[in-house]
VMD Tcl script that draws the C-alpha trace (Angstrom):
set ca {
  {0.52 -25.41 -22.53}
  {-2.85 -24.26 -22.75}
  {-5.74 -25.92 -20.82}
  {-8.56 -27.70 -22.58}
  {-11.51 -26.10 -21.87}
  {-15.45 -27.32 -22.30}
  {-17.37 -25.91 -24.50}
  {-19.89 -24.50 -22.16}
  {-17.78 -23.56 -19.41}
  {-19.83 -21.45 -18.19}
  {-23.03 -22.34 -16.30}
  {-26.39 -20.69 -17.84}
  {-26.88 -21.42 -21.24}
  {-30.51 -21.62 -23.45}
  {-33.55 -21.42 -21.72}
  {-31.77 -21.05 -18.05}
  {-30.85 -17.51 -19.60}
  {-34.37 -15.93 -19.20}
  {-34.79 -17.61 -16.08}
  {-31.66 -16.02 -14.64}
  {-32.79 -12.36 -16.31}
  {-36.21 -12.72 -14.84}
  {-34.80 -13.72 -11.38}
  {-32.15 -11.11 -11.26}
  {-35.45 -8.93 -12.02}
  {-36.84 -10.09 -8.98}
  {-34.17 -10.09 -7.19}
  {-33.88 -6.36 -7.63}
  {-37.22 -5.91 -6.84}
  {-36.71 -7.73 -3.22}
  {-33.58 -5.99 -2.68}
  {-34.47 -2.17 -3.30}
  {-37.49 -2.96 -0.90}
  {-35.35 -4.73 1.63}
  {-32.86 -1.73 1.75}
  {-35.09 1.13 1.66}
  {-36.85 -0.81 5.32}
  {-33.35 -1.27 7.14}
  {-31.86 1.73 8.85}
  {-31.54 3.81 11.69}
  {-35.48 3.73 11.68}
  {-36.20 -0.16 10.40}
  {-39.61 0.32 8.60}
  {-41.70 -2.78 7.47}
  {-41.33 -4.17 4.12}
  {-45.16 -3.80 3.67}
  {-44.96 -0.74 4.55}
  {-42.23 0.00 2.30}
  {-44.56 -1.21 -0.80}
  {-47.26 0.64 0.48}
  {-45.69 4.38 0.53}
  {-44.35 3.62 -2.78}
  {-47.53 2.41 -4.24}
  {-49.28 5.43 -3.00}
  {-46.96 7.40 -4.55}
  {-46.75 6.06 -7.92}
  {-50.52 6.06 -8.12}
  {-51.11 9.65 -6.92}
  {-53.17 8.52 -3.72}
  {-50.60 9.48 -0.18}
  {-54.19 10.20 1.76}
  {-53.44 8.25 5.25}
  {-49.74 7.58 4.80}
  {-48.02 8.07 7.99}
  {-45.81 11.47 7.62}
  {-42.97 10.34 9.65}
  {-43.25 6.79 7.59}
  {-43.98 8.64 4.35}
  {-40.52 10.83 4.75}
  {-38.16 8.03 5.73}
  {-39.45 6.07 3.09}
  {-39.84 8.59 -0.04}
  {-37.65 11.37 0.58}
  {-34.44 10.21 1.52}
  {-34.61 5.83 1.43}
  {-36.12 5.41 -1.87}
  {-34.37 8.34 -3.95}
  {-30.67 6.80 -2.12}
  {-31.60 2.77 -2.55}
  {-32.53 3.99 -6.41}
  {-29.32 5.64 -7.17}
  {-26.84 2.51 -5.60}
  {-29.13 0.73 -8.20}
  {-28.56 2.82 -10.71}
  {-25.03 3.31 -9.97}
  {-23.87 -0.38 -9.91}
  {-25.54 -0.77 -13.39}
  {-23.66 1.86 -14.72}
  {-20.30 1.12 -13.73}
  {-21.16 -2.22 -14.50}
  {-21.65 -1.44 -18.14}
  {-19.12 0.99 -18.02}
  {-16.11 -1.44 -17.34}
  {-17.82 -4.14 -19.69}
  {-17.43 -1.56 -22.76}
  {-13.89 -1.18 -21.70}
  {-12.83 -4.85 -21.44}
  {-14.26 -5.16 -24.94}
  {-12.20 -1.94 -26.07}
  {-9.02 -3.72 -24.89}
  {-9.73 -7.22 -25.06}
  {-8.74 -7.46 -20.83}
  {-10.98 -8.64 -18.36}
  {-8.81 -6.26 -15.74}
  {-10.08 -2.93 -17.52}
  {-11.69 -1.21 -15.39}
  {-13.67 2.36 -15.61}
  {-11.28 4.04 -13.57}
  {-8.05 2.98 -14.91}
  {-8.63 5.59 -17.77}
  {-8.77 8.32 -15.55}
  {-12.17 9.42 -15.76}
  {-12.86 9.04 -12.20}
  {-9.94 11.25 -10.85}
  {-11.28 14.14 -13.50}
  {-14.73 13.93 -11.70}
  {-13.09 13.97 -8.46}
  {-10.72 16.62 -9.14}
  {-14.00 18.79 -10.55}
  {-15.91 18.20 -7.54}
  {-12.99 18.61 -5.15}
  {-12.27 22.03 -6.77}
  {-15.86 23.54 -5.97}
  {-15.81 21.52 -2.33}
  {-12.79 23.61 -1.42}
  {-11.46 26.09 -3.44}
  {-14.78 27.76 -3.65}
  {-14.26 28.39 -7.69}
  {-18.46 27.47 -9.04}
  {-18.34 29.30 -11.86}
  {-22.27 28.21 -12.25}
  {-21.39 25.02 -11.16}
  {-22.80 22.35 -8.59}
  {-20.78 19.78 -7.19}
  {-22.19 17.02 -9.44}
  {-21.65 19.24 -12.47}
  {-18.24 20.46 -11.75}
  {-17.54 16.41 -11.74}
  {-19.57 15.68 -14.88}
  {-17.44 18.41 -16.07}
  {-13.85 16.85 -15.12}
  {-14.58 13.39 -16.05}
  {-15.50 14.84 -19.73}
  {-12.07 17.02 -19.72}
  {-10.33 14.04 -18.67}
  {-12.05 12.31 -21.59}
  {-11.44 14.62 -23.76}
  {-7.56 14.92 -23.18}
  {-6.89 10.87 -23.20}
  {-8.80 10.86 -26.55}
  {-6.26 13.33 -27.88}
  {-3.23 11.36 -26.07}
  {-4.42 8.00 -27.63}
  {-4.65 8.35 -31.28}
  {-2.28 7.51 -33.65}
  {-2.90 8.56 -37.12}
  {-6.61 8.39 -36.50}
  {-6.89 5.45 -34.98}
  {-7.21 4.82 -31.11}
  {-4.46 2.36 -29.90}
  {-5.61 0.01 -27.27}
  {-2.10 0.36 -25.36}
  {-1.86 4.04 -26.24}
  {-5.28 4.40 -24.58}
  {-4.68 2.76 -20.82}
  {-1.19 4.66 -21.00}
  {-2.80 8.07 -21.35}
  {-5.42 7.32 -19.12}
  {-3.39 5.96 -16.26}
  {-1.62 9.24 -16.65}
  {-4.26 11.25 -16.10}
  {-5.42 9.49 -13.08}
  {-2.15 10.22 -11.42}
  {-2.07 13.82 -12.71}
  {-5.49 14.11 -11.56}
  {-4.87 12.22 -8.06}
  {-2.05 14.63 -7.99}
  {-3.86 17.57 -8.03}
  {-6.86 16.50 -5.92}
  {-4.51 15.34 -2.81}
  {-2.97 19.02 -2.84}
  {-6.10 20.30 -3.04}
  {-7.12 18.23 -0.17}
  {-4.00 19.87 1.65}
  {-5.16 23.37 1.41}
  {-8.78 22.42 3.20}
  {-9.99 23.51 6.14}
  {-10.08 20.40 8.82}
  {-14.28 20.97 8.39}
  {-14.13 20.28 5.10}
  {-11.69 17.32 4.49}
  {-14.13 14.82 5.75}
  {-17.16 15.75 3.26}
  {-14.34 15.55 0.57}
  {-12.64 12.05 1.52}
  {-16.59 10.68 1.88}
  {-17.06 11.67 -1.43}
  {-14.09 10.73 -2.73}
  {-14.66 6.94 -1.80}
  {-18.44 6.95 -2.50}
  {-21.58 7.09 -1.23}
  {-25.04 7.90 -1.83}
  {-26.08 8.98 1.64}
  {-28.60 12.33 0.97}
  {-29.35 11.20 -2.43}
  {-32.43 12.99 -3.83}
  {-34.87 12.33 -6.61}
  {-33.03 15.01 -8.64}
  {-29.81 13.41 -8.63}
  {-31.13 10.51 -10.24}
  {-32.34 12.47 -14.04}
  {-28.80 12.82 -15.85}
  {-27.74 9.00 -14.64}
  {-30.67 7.00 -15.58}
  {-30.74 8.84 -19.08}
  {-27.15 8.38 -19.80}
  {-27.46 4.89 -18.73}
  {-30.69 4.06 -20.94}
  {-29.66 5.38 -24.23}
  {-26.35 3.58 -23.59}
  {-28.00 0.34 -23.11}
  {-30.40 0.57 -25.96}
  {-26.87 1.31 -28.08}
  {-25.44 -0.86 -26.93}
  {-28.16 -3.53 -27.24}
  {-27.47 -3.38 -30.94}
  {-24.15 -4.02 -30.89}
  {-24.03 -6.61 -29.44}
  {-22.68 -8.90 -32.25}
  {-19.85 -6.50 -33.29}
  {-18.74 -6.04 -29.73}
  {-18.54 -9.93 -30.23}
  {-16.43 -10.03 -33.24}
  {-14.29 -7.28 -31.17}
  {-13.71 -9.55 -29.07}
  {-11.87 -12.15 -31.06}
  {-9.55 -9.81 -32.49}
  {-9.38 -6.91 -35.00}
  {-8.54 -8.74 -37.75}
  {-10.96 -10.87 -37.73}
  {-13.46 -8.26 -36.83}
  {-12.56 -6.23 -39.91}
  {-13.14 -9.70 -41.60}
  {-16.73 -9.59 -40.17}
  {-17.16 -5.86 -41.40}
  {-17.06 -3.97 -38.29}
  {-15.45 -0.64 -38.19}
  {-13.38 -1.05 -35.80}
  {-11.90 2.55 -34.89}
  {-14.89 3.68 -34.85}
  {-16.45 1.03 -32.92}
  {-13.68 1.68 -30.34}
  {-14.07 5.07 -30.26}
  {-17.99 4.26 -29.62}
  {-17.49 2.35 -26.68}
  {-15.00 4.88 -24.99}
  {-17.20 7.35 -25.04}
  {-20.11 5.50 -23.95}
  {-18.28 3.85 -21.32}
  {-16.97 7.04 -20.27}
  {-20.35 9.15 -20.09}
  {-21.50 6.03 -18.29}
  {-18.62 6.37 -15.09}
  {-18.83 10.63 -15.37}
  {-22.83 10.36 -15.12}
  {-22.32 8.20 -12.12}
  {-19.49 9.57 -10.48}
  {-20.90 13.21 -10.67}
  {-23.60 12.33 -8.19}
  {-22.41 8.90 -6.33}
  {-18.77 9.76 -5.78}
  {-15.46 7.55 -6.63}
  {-17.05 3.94 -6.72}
  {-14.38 1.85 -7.56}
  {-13.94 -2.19 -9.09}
  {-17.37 -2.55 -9.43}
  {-16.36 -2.47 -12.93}
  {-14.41 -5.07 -12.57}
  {-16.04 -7.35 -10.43}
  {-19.55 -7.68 -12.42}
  {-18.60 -8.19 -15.72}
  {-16.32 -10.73 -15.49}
  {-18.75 -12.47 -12.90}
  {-21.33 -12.23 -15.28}
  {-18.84 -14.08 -18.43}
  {-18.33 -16.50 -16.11}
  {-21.98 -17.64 -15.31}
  {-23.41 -16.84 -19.19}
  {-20.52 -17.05 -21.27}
  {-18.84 -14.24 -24.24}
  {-22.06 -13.78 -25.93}
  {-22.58 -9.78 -25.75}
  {-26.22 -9.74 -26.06}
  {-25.75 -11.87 -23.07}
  {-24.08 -10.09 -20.63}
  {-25.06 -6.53 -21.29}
  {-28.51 -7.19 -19.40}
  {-26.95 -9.58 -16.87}
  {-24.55 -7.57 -15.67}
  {-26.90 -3.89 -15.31}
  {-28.87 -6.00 -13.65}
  {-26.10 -7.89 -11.51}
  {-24.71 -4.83 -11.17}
  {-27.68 -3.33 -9.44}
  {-28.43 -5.95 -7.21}
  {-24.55 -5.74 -5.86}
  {-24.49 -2.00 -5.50}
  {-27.50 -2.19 -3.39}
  {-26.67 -4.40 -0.84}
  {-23.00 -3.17 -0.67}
  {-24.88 0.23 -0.06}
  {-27.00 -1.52 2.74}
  {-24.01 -2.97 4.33}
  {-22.30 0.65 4.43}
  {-24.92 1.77 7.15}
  {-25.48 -1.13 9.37}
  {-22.45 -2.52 9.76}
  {-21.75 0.14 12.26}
  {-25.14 1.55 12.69}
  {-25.42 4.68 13.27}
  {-22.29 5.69 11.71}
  {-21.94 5.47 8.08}
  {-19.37 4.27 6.04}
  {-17.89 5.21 2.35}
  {-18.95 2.71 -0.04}
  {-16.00 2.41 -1.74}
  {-14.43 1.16 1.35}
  {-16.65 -1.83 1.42}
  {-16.07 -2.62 -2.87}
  {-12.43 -2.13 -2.46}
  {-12.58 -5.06 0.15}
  {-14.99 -7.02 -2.13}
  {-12.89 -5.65 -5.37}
  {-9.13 -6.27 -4.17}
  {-9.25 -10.22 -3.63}
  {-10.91 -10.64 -6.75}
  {-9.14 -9.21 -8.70}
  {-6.13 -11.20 -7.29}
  {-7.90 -14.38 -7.88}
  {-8.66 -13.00 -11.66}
  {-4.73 -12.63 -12.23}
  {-4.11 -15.96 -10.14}
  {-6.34 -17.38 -12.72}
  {-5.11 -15.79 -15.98}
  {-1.15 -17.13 -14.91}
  {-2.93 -20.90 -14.50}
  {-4.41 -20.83 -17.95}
  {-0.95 -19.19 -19.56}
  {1.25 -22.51 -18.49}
}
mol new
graphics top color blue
foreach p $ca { graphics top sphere $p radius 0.5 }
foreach p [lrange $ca 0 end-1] q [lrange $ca 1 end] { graphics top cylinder $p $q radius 0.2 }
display resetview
């Protein structure tokens, strides 16, 4: 039997809403400028605002140059980019448990990820560029990989939701494949750069990896701002979301390739960052409910905040050495996602 449920199960509803968005705000704020202090060089939060502020305003006359470098050139650009990543993935895997109606979709389960990875790997050690960076050899991939799951998934025209996870888990094992004996033809110097990118990280980040990801991730949110109703009526079912008027192959269709460009643009320049997908947007249901135009903010936002201080704990866990930060959101990832399936049997009986 199925359990009775409330009809506000979850816990911010009406005005509590704003006051979570504008505290998640702040949160961010406090968090970025918490993280960009701690390291092997701890620098004071004050000081932190005040190297920034000098910046932004055009005025860096008496900043400390050692203070000035830590803080600009490699904190700030790297604290920026874990934000930026965790609200991309984060909107990433919410597209794709709308597309399929399953809170365990997650970004890399439709092999996106092991394209990029395979792209990047492929300039890391075969030495074949052809023009291209490492990050662009991985935007590359992960669009390839699109591109070939699209094909594999329609039926007729139309995208099929099962068709879709079977072609993309497919090409995440071809592409896993391919990267692991690519990883067995490396020279010993170079396996370690490749299995740190491989897992994530944003250690060296630089102002200029930060361009292509904050666009992609801006004109998807202001997309996907206004869909927020039809990703809704999705949501209930495609009947009744025909019922409602919504196209929706074409809707589908929408948010794979949104949700797509959303992991490539991240994965290109942060590496293989996995469940955060997963984690976030489900999180966020649970605290402001179904409503769409609900958890699209909450969870970029969410999704920031958790990428940040999962970055943070990377490099002082076991200061000085760094570690990959998809070690630290597998750990994070893997029990909830137990709990999630746990959960989904309980409700089934």
């Amino acid at each position: 039997m199925l359990r009775t449920v409330s009809r506000n199960p979850h816990l911010v509803h009406g005005r509590g809403f704003a006051m979570l968005v504008v505290g998640l705000t702040v949160a961010l704020g406090a968090a970025v400028a918490f993280a960009i202090g701690i390291g092997t060089v701890d620098v004071p939060v004050g000081d932190v605002i005040g190297v920034i502020w000098a910046h932004v305003f055009g005025d860096t006359t008496g900043l400390n140059p050692l203070t000035d470098q830590i803080v600009w050139e490699f904190r700030t650009p790297r604290v920026l980019l874990a934000a930026v990543a965790g609200g991309g993935l984060s909107l990433a895997g919410l597209c794709l448990q709308t597309l399929i109606r399953n809170p365990l979709a997650d970004p890399y389960v439709f092999g996106v990820s092991a394209g990029a990875s395979l792209g990047a790997v492929i300039v890391l050690t075969a030495g074949v560029t052809a023009g291209f960076t490492v990050a662009g050899a991985a935007f590359a991939g992960s669009l390839a990989s699109l591109l070939i799951v699209f094909a594999l998934a329609q039926r007729g025209g139309k995208l099929l939701g099962t068709s879709l996870v079977l072609a993309g888990v497919a090409m995440a094992y071809l592409g896993t494949a391919i990267t692991g004996y690519l990883q067995l033809q490396a020279n010993p110097s170079e396996l370690r750069g490749v299995m740190f990118w491989l897992l994530g990280s944003v250690a060296g980040a630089s102002w200029a990896d930060l361009g292509v990801p904050v666009a992609v991730i801006a004109v998807a949110m202001a997309w996907l701002l206004t869909q927020g109703r039809q990703m809704n009526a999705l949501s209930t079912g495609d009947d009744t979301a025909a019922g409602l008027g919504v196209d929706v192959n074409r809707l589908r269709i929408l948010l794979l390739v949104v949700s797509s460009l959303l992991t490539a643009a991240v994965v290109s320049v942060a590496g293989g960052i996995g469940f955060v997908g997963l984690i976030v947007p489900h999180a966020v249901r649970l605290v402001v409910g179904p409503d769409h135009r609900k958890v699209l903010p909450v969870s970029l936002l969410a999704g920031a905040v958790f990428l940040v201080l999962v970055d943070l704990a990377t490099r002082t866990v076991d200061r000085p050495n760094e570690l990959p930060i998809g070690i630290f959101t597998a750990v994070l990832g893997a029990p909830f996602f137990l709990m999630l399936l746990r959960g989904r049997k309980r409700v089934l009986r």
